[in-house]
C-alpha positions as CSV (number, residue, x, y, z in Angstrom):
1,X,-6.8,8.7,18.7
2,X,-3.5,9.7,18.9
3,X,-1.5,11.0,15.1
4,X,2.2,12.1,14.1
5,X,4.1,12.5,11.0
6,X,7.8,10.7,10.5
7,X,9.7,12.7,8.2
8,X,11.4,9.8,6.1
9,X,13.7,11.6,3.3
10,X,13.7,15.0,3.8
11,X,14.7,15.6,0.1
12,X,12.1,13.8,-1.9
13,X,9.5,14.9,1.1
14,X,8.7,11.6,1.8
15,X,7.0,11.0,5.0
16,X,4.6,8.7,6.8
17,X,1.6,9.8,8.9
18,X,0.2,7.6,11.4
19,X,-3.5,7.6,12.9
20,X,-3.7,5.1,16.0
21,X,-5.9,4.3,18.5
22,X,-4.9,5.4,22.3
23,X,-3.6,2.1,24.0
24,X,-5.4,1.8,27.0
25,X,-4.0,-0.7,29.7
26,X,-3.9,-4.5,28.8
27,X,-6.3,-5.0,31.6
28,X,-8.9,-2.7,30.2
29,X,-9.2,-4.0,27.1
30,X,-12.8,-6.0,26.4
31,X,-11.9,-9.5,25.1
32,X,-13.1,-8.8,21.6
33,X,-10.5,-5.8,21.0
34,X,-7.4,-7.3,19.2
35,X,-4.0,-6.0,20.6
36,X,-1.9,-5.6,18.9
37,X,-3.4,-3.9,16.2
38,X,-2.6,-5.0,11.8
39,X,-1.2,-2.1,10.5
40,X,-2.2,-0.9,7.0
41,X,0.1,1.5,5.0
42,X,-1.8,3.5,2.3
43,X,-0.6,4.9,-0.4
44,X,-2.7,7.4,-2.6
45,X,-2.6,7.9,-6.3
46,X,-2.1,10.9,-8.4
47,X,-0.2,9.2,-11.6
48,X,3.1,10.1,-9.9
49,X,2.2,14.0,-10.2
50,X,0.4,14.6,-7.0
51,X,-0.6,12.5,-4.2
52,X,-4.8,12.2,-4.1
53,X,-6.4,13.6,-0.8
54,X,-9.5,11.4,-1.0
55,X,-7.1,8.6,-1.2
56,X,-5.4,9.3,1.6
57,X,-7.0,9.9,5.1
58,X,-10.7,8.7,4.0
59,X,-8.8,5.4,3.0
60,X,-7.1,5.6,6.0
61,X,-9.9,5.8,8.4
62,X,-12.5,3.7,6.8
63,X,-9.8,0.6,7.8
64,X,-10.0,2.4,11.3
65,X,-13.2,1.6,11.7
66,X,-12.8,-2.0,11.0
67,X,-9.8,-1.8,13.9
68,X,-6.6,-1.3,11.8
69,X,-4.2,1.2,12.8
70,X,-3.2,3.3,10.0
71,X,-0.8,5.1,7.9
72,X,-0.4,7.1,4.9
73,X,2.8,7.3,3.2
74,X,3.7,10.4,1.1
75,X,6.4,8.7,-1.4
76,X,8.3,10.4,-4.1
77,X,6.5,12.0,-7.2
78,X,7.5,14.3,-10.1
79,X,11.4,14.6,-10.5
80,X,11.8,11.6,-7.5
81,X,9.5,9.1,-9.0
82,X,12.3,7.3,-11.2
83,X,13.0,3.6,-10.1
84,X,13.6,2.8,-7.4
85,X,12.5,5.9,-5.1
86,X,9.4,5.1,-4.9
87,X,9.6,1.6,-3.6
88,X,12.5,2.2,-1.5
89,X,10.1,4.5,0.3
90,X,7.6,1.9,0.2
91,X,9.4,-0.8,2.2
92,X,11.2,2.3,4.4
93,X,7.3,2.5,5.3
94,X,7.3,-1.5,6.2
95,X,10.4,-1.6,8.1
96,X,9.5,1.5,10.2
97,X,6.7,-0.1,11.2
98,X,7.6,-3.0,12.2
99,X,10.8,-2.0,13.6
100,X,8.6,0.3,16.1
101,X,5.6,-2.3,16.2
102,X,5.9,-2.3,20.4
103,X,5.8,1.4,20.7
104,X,3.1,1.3,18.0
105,X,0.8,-1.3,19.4
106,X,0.5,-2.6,15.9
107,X,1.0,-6.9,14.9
108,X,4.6,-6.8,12.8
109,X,3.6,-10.0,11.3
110,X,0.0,-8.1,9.8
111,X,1.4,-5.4,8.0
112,X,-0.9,-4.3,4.7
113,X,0.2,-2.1,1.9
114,X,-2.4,-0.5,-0.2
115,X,-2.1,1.4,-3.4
116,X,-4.9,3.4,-5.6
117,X,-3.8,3.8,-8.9
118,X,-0.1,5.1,-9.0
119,X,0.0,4.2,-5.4
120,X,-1.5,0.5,-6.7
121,X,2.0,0.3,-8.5
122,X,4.5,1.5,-6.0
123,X,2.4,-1.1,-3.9
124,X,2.7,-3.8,-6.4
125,X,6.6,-2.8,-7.0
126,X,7.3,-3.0,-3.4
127,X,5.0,-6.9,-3.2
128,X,7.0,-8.3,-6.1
129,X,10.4,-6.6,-6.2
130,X,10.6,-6.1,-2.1
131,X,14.0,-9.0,-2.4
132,X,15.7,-7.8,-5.7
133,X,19.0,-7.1,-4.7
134,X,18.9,-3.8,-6.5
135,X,16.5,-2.3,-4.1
136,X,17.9,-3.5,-1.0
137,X,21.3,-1.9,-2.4
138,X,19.1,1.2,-3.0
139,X,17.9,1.4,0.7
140,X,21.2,0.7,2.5
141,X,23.1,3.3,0.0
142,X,19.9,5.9,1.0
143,X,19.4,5.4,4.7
144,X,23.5,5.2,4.8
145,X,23.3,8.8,2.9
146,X,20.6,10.7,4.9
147,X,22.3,9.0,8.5
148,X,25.5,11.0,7.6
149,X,23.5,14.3,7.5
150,X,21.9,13.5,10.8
151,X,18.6,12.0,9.8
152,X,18.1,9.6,11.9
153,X,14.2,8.1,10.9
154,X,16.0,4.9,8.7
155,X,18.3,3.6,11.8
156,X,18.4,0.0,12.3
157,X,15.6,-0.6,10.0
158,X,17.4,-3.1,7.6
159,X,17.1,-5.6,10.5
160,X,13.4,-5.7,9.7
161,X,11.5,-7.4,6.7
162,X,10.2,-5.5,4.1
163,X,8.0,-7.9,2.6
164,X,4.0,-7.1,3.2
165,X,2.2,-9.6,4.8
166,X,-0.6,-8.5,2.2
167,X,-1.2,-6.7,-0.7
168,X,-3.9,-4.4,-1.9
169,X,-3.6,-2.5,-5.0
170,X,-7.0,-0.6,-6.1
171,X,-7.5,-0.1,-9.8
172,X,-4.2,0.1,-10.2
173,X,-1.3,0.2,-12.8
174,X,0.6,-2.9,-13.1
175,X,3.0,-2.1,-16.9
176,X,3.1,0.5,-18.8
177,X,2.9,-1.4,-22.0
178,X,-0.1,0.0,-23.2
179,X,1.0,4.0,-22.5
180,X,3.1,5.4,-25.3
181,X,6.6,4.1,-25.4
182,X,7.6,7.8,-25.2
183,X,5.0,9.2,-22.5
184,X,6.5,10.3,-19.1
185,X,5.0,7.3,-17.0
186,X,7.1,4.9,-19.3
187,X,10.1,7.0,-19.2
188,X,10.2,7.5,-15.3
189,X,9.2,3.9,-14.7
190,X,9.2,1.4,-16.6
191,X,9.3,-1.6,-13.8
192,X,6.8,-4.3,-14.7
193,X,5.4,-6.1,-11.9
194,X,3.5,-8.4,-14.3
195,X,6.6,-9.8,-14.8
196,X,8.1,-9.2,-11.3
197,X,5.3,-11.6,-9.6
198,X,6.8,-15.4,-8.5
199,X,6.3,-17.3,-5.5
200,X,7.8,-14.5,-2.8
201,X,4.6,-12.1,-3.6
202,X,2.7,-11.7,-0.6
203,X,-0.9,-12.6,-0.6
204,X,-3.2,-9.9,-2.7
205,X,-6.8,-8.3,-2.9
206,X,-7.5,-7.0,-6.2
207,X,-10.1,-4.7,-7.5
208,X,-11.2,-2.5,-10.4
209,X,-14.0,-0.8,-12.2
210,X,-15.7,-2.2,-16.0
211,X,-16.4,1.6,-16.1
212,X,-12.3,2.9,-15.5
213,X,-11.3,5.5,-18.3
214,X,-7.9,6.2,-17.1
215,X,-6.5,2.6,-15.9
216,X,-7.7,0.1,-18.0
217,X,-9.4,-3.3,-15.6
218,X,-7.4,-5.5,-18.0
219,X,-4.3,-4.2,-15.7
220,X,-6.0,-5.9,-12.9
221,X,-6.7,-8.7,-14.5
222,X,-3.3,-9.4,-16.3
223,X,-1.9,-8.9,-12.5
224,X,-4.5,-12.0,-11.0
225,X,-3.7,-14.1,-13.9
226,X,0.1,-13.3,-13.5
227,X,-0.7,-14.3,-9.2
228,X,-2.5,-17.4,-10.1
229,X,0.3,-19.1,-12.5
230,X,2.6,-18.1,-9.4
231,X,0.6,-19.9,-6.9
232,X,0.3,-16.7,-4.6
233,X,-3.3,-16.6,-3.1
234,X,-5.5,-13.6,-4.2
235,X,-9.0,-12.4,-4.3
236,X,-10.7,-10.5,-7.1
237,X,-13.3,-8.3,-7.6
238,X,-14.2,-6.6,-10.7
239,X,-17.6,-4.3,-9.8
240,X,-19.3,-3.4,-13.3
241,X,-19.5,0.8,-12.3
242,X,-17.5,3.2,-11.3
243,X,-15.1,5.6,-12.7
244,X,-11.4,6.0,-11.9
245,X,-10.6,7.5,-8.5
246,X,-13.5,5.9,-6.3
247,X,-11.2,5.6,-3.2
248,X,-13.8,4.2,-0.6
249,X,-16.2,4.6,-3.4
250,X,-18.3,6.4,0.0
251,X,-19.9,10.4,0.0
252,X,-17.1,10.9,2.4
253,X,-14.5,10.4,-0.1
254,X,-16.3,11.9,-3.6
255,X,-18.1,15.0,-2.2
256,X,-17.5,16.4,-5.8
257,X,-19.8,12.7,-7.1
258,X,-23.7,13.4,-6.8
259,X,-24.0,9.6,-7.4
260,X,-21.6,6.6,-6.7
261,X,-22.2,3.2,-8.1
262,X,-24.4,0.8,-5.9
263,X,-21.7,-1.9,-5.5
264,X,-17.9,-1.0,-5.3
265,X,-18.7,0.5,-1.6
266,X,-18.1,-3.5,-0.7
267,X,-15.1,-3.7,-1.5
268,X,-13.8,-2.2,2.0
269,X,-15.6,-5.0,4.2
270,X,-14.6,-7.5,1.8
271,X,-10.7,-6.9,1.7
272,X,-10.9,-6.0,5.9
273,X,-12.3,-9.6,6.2
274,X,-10.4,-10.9,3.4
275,X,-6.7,-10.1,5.4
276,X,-8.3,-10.9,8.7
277,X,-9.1,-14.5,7.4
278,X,-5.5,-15.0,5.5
279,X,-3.3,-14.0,8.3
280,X,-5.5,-16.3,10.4
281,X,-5.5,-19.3,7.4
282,X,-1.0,-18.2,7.5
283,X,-0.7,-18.3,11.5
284,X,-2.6,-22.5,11.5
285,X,-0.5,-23.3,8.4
286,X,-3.2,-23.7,6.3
């Protein structure tokens, strides 16, 4: 395995860390190893305040296993998260990707975002919003800013798509109309992808907890509901237990959890086979 971190906006400390497989030689490879690679972007939670360790790398490698190649980004929190840092870092992360797909040994046309919690909304920002012409402007104005001072990560990357080729946001936040109209979330925010969701909203895997303290699952829901009037295709899973936080809902990922909930573990297999099966439904035009 071969890992490297891109530094992305030096002033917001926005970077992306990659974990790939060594390439070995075409000729090497057995018949059932896919190259290139789908790429999956994660993005860990932390309600904007702190970005979640057990959201990041054990995230990361349990899509490993199942032969992604993968990458973590570290987006803009605190002081940064205001609209639209967060999502301008989010398709920064798309467009690197793809625009270094060859060098990568990753597929540019299977490129996954996933989001837990406030990383579930910069994920479903960057899915809904990924064409408004206000972000766009945002990106050019930033990569045009950060060139002129020599960082040269963002180069040429406007020539590549930003749009996901899926989405996955994990018990995530979708509005902020059921926070406090004054509470720092709202204030910093206050995007809606509810509303932001139409017919250019890549294709989505959904889940949540009955047992979630912090996010509430009607979030979820409200976002499927919102993806099903817009035609986009989507699966759902709502598993009865679990609190907030599960991550891989695996030991690995909640050392501090003496006991996990018998079911959300699935979810991993079922979104892995989930993308595998819609990009291959996409590429015979079904």
């Amino acid at each position: 395995m071969r890992s490297f971190t891109v530094t992305m906006n030096p002033d917001r400390a926005v970077t992306l860390e990659a974990a790939l497989f060594d390439r070995p030689r075409s000729d090497q490879l057995p018949s059932s190893l896919e190259n290139p690679r789908p790429a999956l972007i994660v993005c860990p939670g932390g309600g904007y305040e702190f970005l979640s360790q057990r959201e990041a790398d054990p995230a990361a490698f349990a899509f490993m296993r199942h032969g992604f190649s993968a990458f973590v980004l570290r987006y803009s929190i605190r002081e940064h998260a205001t609209y639209p840092h967060p999502a301008v870092d989010a398709a920064r992360a798309v467009r690197w990707v793809r625009k270094h797909a060859a060098d990568l040994g990753v597929d540019p046309t299977r490129v996954a975002v996933m989001g837990f919690s406030a990383g579930g909304h910069v994920t479903a920002m960057l899915g809904t919003m990924w064409h408004r012409d206000d972000l766009v402007a945002a990106e050019r104005t930033e990569y045009g800013d950060l060139a002129a001072r020599g960082v040269t990560a963002n180069d040429g990357l406007l020539e590549h798509s930003s749009r996901p080729d899926a989405i996955v946001p994990c018990y995530a936040v979708f509005s902020f109309d059921w926070l406090p109209p004054a509470g720092r979330l709202t204030r910093l925010l206050k995007e809606d992808c509810l509303a932001a969701v139409g017919p250019e909203t890549p294709p989505a895997f959904v889940w949540t907890t009955g047992e979630d303290q912090t996010v509430p699952a009607s979030q979820s829901l409200r976002f499927v509901t919102a993806l099903e009037a817009a035609g986009v295709p989507y699966e759902y899973h709502h598993f009865a237990h679990g609190p907030h936080g599960l991550s891989t809902a695996e030991p690995v990922a909640n050392a501090d959890r003496p006991a996990l909930p018998e079911n959300a573990h699935a979810w991993v297999d079922l979104c892995a086979r989930w993308l595998r099966a819609t990009w291959a439904r996409r590429d015979a035009g079904s």
